[in-house]
C-alpha positions as CSV (number, residue, x, y, z in Angstrom):
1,X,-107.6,-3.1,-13.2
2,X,-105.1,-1.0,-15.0
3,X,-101.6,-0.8,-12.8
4,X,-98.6,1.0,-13.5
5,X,-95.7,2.3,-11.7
6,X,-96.6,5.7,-12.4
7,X,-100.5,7.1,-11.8
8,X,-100.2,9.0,-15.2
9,X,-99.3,6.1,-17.1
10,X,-101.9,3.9,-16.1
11,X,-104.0,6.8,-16.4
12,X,-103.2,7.5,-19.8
13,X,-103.7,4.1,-20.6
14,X,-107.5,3.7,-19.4
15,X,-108.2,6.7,-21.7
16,X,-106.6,5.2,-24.7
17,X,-108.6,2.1,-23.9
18,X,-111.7,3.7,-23.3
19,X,-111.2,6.5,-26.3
20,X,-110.7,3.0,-28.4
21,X,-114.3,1.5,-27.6
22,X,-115.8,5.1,-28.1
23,X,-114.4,5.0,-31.9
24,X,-117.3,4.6,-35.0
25,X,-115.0,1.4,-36.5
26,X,-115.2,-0.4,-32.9
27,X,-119.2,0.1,-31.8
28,X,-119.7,-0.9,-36.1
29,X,-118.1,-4.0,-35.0
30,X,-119.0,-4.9,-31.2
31,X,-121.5,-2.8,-30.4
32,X,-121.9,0.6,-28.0
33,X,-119.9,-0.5,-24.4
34,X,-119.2,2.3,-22.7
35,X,-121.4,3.1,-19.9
36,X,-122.4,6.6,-17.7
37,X,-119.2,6.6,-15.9
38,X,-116.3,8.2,-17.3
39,X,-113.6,9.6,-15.2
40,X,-109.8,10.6,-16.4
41,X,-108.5,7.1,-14.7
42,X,-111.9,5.2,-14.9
43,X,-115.0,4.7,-16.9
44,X,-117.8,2.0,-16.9
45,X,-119.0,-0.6,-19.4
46,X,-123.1,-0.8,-20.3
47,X,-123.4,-4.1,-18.4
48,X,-121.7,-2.6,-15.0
49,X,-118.1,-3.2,-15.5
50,X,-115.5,-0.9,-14.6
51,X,-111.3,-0.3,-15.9
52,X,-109.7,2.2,-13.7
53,X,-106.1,2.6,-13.5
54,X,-103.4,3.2,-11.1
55,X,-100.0,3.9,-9.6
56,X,-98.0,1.5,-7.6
57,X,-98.0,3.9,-4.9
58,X,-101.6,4.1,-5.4
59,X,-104.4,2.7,-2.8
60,X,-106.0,-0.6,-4.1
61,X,-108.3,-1.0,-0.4
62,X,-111.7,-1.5,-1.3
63,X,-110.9,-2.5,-5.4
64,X,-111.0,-5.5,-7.3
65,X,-110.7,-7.5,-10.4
66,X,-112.3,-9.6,-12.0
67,X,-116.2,-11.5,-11.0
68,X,-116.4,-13.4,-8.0
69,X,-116.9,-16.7,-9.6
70,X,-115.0,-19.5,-11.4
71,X,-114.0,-18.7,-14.4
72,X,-115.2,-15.3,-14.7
73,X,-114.0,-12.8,-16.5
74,X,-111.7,-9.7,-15.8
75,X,-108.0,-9.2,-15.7
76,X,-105.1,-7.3,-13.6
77,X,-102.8,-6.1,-16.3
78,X,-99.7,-4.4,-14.8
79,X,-97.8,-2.8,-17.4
80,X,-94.6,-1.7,-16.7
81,X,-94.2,-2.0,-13.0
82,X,-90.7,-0.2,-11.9
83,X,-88.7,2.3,-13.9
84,X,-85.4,1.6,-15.5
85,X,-83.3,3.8,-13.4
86,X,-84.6,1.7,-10.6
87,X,-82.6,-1.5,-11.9
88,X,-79.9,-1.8,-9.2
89,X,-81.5,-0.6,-6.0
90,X,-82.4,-3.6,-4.6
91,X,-84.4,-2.3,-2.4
92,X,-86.9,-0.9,-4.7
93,X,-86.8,-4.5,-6.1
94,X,-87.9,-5.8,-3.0
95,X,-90.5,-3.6,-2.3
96,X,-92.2,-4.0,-5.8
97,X,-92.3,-7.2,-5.2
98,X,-94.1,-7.0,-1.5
99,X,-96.6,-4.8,-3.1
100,X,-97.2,-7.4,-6.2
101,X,-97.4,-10.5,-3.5
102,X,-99.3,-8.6,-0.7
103,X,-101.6,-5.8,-2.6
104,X,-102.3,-6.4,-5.8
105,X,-102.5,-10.3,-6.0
106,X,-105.5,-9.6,-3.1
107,X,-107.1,-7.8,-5.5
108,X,-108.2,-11.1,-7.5
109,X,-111.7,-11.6,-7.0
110,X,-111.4,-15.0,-7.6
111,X,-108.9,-17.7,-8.9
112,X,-109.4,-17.2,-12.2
113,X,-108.7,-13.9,-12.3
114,X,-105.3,-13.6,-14.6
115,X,-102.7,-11.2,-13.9
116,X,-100.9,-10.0,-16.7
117,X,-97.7,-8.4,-16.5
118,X,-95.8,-6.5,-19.7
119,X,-92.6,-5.3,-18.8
120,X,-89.2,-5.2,-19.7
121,X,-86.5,-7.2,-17.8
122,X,-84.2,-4.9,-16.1
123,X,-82.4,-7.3,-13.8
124,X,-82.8,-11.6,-12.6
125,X,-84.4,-10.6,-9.4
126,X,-87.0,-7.8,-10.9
127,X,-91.0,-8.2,-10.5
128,X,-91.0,-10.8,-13.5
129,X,-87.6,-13.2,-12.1
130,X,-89.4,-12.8,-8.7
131,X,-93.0,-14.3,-10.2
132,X,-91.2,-16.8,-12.3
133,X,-89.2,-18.4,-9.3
134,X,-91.8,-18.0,-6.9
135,X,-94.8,-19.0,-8.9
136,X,-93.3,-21.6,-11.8
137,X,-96.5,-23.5,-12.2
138,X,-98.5,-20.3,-12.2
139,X,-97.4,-18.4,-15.1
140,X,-96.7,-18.4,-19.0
141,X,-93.7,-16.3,-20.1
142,X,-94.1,-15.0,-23.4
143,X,-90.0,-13.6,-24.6
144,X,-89.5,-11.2,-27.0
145,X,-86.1,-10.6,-27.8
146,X,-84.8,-7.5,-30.3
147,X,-82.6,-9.7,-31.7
148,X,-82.6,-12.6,-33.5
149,X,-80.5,-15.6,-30.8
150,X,-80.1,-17.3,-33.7
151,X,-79.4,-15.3,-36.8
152,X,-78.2,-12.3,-34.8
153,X,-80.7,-9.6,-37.1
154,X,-83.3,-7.7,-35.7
155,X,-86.8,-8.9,-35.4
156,X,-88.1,-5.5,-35.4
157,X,-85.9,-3.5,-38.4
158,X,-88.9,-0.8,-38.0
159,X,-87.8,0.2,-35.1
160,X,-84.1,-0.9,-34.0
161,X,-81.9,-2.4,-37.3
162,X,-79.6,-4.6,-36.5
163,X,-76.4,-2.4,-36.8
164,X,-77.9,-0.1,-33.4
165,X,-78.6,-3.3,-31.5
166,X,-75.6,-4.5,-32.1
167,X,-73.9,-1.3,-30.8
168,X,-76.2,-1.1,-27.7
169,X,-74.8,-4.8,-27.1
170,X,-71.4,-3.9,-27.3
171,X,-71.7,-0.6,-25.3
172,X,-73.8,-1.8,-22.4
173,X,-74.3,-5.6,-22.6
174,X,-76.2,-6.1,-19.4
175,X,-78.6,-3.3,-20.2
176,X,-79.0,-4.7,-23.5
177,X,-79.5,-8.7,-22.2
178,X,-82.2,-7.1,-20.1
179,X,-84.1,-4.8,-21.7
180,X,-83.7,-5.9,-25.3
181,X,-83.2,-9.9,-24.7
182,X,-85.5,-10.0,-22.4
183,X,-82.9,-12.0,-20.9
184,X,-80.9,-10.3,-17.9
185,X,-77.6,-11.4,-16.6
186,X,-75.9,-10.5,-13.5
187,X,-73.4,-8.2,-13.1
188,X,-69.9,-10.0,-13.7
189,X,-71.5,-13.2,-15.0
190,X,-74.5,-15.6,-14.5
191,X,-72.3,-18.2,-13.7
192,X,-68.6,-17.3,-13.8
193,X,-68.3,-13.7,-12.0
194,X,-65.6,-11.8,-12.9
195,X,-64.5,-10.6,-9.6
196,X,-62.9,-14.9,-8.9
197,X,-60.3,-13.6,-11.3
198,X,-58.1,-10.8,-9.9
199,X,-55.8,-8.8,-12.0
200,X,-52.4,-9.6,-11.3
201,X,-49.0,-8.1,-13.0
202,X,-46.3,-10.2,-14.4
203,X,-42.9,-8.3,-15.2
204,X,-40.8,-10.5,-16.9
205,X,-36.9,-9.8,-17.5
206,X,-34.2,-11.1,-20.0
């Protein structure tokens, strides 16, 4: 199961993914897999599987992931699960995170069914703060920062240098803690907020 917070994503996705296993160099090295079903957000495998993809608005009744049986295989991957401009509306927040904890963990066919989630922070209480406090003993966080915590360069010169991550920190530091830390801090401070210090004017004469 393929889920994303928009239908055409997730749909895109499945076709990649199934375009991939159709390609010479992969059925040279694994073999034919794909099977007699192939739809724009779903297709089958040769020994009955399925990858279909979908929306967070979508309906997941009647769908699930993974074989009903210890340790079998399958996965729910949801891959970016709220937009960016959706940050600060805590409502949103809250209701991505009923539909993770009430749809789409139901959809596990059985307890060893991983759910994977790639996303980018965009705030502490998103779908990824919400799993990690909730569900501590439950799940492996894997951090990618853009830039180096220790030597301050970019681990990914390709595609951001140093000199424009640096400027994106400067410009917008909680955007940047977020989205390229992978690290999000709360507006006015983690810890010390901003707004226990009021501004106060001091006029001093000779």
């Amino acid at each position: 199961m393929y889920a994303s917070y928009s239908a055409d994503l997730a749909t895109e996705s499945v076709r990649f993914i199934r375009d991939t296993l159709n390609m010479d160099w992969y059925k040279t090295l694994f073999g034919p897999r794909l099977g007699g079903i192939g739809q724009a957000d779903r297709f089958s495998t040769i020994v009955n599987g399925n990858v279909f993809g979908i929306g967070n608005e979508g309906t997941l009744t009647g769908r699930g992931a993974g074989l009903k049986r210890q340790g079998g295989g399958g996965a729910i991957i949801l891959d970016d699960p709220a937009k960016p401009s959706e940050a600060l509306s805590s409502v949103e927040r809250e209701k991505l995170c009923s539909w993770f904890e009430g749809t789409l963990m139901s959809r596990a066919n059985s307890p060893s069914t991983p759910i994977i989630i790639c996303a980018q922070r965009l705030a502490p209480d998103d779908l990824c703060g919400f799993v990690i406090e909730h569900y501590p003993d439950k799940c492996q966080v894997i951090r990618v920062p853009a830039l180096d915590p220790v030597t301050d360069e970019s681990l990914f010169p390709e595609t951001r240098d140093t000199a424009s991550l640096r400027d994106m920190r400067r410009v917008d530091p909680f955007a940047f803690a977020a989205q390229y830390q992978q690290d999000p801090i709360i507006i006015g401070g983690n810890m010390i907020k901003s707004s226990w210090f009021p501004r106060s004017s001091i006029v001093t004469g000779k």
